[in-house]
C-alpha positions as a Markdown table, in Angstrom:
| # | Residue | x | y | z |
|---|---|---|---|---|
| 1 | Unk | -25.0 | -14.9 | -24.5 |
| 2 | Unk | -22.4 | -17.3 | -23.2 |
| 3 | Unk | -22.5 | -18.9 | -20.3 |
| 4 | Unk | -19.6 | -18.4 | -17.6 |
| 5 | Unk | -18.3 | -21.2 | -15.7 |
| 6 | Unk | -17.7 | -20.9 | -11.9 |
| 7 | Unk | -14.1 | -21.4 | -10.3 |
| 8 | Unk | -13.0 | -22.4 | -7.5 |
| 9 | Unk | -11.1 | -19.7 | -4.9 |
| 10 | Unk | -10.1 | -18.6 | -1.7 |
| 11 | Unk | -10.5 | -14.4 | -1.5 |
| 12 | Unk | -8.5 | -12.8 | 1.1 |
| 13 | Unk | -8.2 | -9.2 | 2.3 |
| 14 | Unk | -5.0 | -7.0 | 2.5 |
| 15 | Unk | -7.1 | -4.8 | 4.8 |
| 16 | Unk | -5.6 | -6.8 | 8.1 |
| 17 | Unk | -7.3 | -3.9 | 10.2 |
| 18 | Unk | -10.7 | -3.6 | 10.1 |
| 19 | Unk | -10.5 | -7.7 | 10.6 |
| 20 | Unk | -13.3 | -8.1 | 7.5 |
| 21 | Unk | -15.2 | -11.5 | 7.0 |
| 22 | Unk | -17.1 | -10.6 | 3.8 |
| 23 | Unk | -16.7 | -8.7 | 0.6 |
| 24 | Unk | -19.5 | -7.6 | -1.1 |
| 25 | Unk | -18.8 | -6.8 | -5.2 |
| 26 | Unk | -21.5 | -5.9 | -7.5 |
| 27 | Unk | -21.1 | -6.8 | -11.5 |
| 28 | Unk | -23.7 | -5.7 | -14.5 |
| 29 | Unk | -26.3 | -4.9 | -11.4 |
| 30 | Unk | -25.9 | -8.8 | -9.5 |
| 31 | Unk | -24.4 | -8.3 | -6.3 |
| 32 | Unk | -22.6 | -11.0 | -4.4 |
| 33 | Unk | -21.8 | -11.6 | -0.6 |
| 34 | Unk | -18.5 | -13.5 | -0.1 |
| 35 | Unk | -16.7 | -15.3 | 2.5 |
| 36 | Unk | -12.8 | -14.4 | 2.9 |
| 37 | Unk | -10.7 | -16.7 | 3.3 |
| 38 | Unk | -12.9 | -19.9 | 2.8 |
| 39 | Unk | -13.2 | -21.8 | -0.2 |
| 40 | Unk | -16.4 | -20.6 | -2.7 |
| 41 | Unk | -17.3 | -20.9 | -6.3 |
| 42 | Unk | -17.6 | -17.4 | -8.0 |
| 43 | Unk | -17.8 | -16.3 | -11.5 |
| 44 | Unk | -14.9 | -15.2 | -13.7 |
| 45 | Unk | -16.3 | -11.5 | -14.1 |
| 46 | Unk | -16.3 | -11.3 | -10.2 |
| 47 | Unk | -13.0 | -12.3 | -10.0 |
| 48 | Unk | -12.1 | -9.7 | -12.5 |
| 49 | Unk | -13.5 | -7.1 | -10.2 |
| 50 | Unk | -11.8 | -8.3 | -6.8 |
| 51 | Unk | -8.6 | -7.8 | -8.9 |
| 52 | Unk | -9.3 | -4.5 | -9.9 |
| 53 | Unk | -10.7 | -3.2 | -6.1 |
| 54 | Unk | -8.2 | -1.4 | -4.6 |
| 55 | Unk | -7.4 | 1.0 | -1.6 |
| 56 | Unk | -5.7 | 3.8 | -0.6 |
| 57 | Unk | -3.6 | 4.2 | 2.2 |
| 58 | Unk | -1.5 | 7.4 | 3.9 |
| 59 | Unk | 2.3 | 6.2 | 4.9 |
| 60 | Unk | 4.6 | 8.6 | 7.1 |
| 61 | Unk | 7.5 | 9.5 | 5.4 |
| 62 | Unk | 11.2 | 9.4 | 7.2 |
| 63 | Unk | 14.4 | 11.0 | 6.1 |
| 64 | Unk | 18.1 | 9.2 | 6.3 |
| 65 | Unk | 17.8 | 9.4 | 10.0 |
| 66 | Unk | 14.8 | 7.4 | 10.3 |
| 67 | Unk | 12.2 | 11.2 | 11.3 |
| 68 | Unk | 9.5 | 11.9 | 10.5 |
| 69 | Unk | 9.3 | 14.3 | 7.8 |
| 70 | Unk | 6.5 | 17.1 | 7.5 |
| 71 | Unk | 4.5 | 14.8 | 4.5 |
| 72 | Unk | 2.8 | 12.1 | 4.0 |
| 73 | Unk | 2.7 | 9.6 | 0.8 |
| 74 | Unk | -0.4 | 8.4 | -0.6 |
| 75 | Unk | -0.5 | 4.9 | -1.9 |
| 76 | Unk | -3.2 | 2.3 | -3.7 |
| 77 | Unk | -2.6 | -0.7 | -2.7 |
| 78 | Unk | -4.9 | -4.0 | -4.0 |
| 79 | Unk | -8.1 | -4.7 | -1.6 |
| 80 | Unk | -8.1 | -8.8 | -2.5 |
| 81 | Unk | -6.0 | -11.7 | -2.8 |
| 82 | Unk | -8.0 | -14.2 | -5.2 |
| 83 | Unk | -5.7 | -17.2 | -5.2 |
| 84 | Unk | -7.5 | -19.7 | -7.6 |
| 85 | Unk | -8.0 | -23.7 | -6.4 |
């Protein structure tokens, strides 16, 4: 089996309102407790997966006149920023 190498990042959450200072991602059973938006040294398969985590959020829509209209749009949206060092 080969052996992964670390990187350096800084992981930072989209989700601005629950005001989150960790992340927890499991990968292949191992599960890891992160710090957002400090520097850390993860591996490249947990990266992988903070890319891939997403969320889903419900936006109003408006017509031309800027109402509300009757429905709402659901949208996935990414859950992390990994921004590599």
């Amino acid at each position: 089996m080969a052996v992964s190498t670390k990187s350096k990042v800084i992981v930072r959450s989209f989700d601005r309102e629950n005001d989150e200072n960790e992340a927890f991602v499991s990968v292949n059973g191992d599960t890891y407790q992160i710090k957002l938006g400090e520097e850390v040294e993860i591996k490249p398969e947990v990266i992988e997966a903070l890319k891939h985590a997403s969320m889903t959020i419900y936006v109003n829509e408006f017509d031309d006149r800027g109402m509300p209209t009757k429905g709402t749009k659901e949208k996935v949206i990414p859950r992390y920023l990994v921004e590599k060092i």
